[in-house]
N, C-alpha and C positions, 0 to 999 in steps of 0.2 A: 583351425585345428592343425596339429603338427604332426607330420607323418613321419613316423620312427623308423631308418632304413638301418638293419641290422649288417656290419660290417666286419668281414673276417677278416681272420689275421692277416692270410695272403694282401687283400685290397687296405687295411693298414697299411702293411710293407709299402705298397704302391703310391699311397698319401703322402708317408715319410719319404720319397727319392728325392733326392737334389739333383736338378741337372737333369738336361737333355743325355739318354743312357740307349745302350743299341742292346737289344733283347732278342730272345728266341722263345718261341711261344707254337704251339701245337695245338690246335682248337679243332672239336666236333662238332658237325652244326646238320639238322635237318635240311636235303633239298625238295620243294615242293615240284618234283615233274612233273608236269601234264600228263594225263593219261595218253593224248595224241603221241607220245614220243614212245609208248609201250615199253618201260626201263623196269618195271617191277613197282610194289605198292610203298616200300619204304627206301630211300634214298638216304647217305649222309656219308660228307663230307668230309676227309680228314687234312689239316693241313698244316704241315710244319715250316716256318719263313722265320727270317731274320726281320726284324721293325725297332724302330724307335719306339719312345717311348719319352713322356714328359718334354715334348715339343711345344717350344713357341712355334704355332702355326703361322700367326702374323706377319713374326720376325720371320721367319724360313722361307714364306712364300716371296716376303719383298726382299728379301735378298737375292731370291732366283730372278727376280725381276730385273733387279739390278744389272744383275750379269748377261742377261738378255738384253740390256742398253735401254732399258723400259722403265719409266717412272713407277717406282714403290711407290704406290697408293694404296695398296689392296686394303682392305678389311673385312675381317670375317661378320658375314651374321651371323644371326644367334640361331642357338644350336632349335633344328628341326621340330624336335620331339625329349622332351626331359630335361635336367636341368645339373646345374655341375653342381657335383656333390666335392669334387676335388677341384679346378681349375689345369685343366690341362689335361689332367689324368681319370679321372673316373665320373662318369653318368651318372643319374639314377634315373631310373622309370618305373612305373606301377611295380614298387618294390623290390626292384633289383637293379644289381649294380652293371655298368660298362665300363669295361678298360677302353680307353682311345689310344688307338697307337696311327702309326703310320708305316708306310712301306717306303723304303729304299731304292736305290740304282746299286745292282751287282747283290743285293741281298740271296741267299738262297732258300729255294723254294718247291716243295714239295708236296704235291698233290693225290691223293688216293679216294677212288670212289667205291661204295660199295652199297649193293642193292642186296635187300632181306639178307645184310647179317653176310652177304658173302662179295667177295670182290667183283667190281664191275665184270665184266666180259667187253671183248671189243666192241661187240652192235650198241652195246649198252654203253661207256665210256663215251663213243661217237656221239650219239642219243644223248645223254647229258651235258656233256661239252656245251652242243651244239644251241640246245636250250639255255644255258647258262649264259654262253654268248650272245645270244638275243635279248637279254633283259639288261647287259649291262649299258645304256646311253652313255654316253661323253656327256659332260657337262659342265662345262670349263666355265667358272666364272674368275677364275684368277689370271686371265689376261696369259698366262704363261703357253707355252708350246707343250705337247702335249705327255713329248719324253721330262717336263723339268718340273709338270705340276706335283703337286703338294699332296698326297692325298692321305686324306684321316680316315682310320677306317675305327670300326667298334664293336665287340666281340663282350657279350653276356659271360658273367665269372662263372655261370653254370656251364659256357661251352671250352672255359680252358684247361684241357689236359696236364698241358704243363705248359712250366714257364721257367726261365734262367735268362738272371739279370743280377750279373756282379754278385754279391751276398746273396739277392735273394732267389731261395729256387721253391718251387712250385710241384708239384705232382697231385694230381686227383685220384684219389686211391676210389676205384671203382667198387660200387654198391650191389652188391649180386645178389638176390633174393633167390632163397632154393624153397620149394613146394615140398614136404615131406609128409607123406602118407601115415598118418597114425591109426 
């Protein structure tokens, strides 16, 4: 059986790029706290960064290799969970799409957290951070040092705000449902 992955305009645009392209992208995303860390019941994340986009990873990481005097061998395995609906550029998984992009050196990058709807506080800020920090391992399997690794990262088209990349530009016109008393 063939499973039908409905694709908008925006992740079209994204199919169509030619070339390795340097992007700006703003994404919201749910953080699961622990209750031990006491930050409030709903957490998320906002985050505005400069990434590539339609990266050879292969190519990229052996060439950092290179330049670290180290034998290009690397090769990627296959990917984790899903399957490429683009090569390079877009996932899928139980019917939705993922952009893969990647992060930069000197990229900028900007972070906002906010707990029920309202901006962190400092206990809380510290409190997430600090939780955040602990779940991220190192996991270097590309041989490289750990300022030159490569890293892919992949962001659900339901969590990108916006997006700007050459022609194409992005904005999520948010959904606001109002309750009206009749």
């Amino acid at each position: 059986m063939n499973n039908v992955i409905k694709v908008s305009n925006f992740m079209t645009q994204i199919i169509n790029l030619k070339g390795c392209k340097i992007a700006s992208i703003t994404t919201r995303t749910s953080v699961a706290v622990p209750k031990k860390y006491m930050v409030g019941s709903e957490v998320t994340k906002v985050t505005t960064k400069g990434v590539l986009v339609n990266l050879d990873y292969v190519k990229a990481t052996n060439n950092r290799l290179k330049k670290e005097g180290k034998e290009p061998t690397f090769k990627a395995k296959p990917l984790p969970w899903g399957e490429w609906l683009a090569p390079k550029k877009i996932i899928t998984h139980n019917g939705k799409c993922y952009l893969r992009m990647y992060e930069f050196k000197g990229a900028k990058h900007k972070t906002m957290y906010f707990v029920n709807g309202q901006p962190a506080n400092e206990y809380q800020l510290t409190a997430i951070k600090e939780y955040e920090n602990s779940k991220h391992k190192p996991s270097n399997t590309q041989g490289l040092t750990r300022e030159n690794e490569v890293r892919p990262t992949n962001v659900a088209e339901e969590n990108i705000l916006a997006f700007k990349c050459g022609e194409i530009q992005y904005n999520k016109r948010e959904v606001i449902s109002v309750s009206v008393a009749m």
